[in-house]
C-alpha positions as CSV (number, residue, x, y, z in Angstrom):
1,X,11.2,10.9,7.4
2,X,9.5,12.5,4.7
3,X,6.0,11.9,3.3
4,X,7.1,10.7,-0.1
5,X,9.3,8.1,1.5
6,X,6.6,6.0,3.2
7,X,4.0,3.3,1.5
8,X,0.4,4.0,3.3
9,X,-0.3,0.5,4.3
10,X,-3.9,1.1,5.8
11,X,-6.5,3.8,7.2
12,X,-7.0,4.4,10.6
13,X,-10.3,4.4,12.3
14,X,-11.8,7.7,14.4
15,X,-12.8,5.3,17.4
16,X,-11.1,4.5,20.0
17,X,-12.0,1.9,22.7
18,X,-12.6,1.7,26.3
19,X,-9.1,-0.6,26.2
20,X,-7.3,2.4,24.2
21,X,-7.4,0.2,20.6
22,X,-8.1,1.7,17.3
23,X,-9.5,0.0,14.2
24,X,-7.4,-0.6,11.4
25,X,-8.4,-1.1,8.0
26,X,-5.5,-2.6,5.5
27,X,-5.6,-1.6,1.7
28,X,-5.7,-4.1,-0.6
29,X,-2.3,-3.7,-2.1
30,X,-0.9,-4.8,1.3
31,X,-0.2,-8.0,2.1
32,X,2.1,-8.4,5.0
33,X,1.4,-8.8,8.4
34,X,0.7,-5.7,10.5
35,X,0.7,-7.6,13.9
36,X,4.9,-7.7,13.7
37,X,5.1,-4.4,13.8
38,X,6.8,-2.4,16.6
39,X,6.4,1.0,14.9
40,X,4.7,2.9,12.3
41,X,4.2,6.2,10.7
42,X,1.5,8.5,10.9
43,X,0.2,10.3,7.7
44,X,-2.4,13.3,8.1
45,X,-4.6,15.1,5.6
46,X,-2.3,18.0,6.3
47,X,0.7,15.8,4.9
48,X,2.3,15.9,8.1
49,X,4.3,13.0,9.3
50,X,4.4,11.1,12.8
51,X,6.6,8.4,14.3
52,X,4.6,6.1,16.6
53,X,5.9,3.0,18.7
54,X,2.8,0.4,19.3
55,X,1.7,-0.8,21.9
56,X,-0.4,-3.9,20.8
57,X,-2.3,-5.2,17.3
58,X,-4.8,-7.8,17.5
59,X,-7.2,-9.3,15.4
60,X,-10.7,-9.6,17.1
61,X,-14.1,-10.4,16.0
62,X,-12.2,-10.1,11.7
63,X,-11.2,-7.4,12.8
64,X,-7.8,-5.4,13.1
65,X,-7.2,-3.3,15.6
66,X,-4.0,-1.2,17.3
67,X,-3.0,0.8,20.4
68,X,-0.3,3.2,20.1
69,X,2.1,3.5,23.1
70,X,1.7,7.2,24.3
71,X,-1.7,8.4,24.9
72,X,-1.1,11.6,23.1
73,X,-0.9,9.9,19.7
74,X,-4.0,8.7,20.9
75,X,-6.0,11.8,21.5
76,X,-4.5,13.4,18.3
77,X,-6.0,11.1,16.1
78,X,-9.2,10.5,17.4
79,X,-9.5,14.5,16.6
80,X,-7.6,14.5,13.0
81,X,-9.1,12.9,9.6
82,X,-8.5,10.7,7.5
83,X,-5.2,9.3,9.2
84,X,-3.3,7.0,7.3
85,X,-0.9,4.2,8.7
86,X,2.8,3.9,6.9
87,X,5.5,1.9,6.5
88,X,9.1,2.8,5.2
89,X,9.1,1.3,1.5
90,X,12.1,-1.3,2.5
91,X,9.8,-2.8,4.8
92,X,7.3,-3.7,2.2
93,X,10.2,-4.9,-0.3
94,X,11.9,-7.1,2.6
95,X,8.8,-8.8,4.0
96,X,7.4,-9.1,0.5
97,X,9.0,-11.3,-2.1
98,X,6.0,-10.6,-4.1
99,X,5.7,-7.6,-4.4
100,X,4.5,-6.2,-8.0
101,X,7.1,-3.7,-7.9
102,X,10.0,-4.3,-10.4
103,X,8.0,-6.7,-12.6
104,X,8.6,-6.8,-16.0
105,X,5.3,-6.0,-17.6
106,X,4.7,-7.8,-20.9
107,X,2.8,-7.7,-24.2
108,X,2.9,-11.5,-26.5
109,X,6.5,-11.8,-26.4
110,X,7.5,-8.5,-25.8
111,X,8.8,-6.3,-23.0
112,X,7.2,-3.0,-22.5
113,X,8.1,-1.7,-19.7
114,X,8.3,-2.6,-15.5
115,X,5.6,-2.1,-13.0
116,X,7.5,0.9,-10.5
117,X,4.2,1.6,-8.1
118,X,0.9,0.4,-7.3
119,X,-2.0,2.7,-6.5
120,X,-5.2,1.1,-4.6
121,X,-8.4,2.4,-5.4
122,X,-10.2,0.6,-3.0
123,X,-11.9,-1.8,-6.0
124,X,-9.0,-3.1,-7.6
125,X,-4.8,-2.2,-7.8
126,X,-3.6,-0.3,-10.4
127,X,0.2,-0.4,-11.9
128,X,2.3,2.4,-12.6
129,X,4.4,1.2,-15.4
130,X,7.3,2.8,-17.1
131,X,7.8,1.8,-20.4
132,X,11.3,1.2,-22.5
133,X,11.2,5.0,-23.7
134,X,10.9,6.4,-20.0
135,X,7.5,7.1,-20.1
136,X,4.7,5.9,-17.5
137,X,1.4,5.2,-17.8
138,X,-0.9,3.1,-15.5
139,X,-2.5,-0.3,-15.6
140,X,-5.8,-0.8,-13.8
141,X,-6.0,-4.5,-12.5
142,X,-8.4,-6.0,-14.1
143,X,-9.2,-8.7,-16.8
144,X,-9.5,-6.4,-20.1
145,X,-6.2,-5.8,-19.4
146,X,-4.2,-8.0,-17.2
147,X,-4.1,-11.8,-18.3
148,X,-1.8,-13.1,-15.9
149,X,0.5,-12.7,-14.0
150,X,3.8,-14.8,-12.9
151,X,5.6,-13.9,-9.5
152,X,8.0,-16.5,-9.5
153,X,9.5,-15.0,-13.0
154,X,8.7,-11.4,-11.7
155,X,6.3,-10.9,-15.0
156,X,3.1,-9.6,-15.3
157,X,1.1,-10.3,-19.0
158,X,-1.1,-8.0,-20.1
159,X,-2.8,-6.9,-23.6
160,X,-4.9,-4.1,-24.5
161,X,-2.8,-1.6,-23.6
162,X,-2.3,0.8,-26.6
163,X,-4.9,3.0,-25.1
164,X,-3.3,3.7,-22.1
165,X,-0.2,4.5,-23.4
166,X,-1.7,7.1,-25.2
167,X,-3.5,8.9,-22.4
């Protein structure tokens, strides 16, 4: 698996407790449910890539916490930085039938263009869109430029967009 090919789904903690359990901290853009899962990948700093099988997730005390199965995956991360958790992009697409990815992004009545990733800067999502020419540009998720948005129709309404076009 390469590192292009997976969604980072959360950020790992450095901790890990007496019982082995490391806390997780989901991004916003993320929606499904971690505690399902029976494996996950492993994205560090260094863009390297690791397959790990779990052990356990719970949610304690609001908050969510893992155990890898083998202790080494353990050790390695408690020394690395700024590990992220990942999940192969068909996983996000099958467990979420809401997911902004292939909406059709609009302005009034018109099309401009379809929403092809999201980016989560911790405050708020923002879109990559690529337009009816073939050219992206991104959206930041927020009122000045997102009205609404429609996930049963797969559309997302926005206006004040010229700008960003531009940029």
């Amino acid at each position: 698996m390469r590192y292009e090919d997976l969604i980072p789904v959360a950020k790992l903690g450095k901790n890990i407790d007496e019982n082995g359990y490391i806390e997780v901290k989901k991004y916003n853009a993320f929606d499904e449910d971690l505690t399902e899962l029976d494996f996950v990948f492993l994205l560090f700093k260094d863009y390297s890539v690791r397959y790990v099988k779990i052990a356990d997730i719970k949610q304690t005390e609001g908050k969510l916490r893992i155990k890898f199965a083998d202790q080494d995956d353990r050790v390695d991360i408690s020394t690395a930085s700024k590990v992220q958790l990942a999940v192969e992009s068909n996983f996000i697409k099958a467990t979420n039938p809401h997911s902004y990815i292939g909406m059709r992004v609009i302005v009034g009545d018109e099309i401009v263009g379809e929403v092809i990733d999201l980016l989560d800067n911790t405050q708020y999502l923002v879109f990559l869109v690529k337009d009816t020419e073939g050219h992206e540009f991104m959206i930041p998720n927020v009122g000045y430029f997102v009205l609404a948005e429609n996930r049963d129709d797969n559309v997302l309404y926005v206006h004040n967009i010229e700008e960003l076009k531009e940029l």
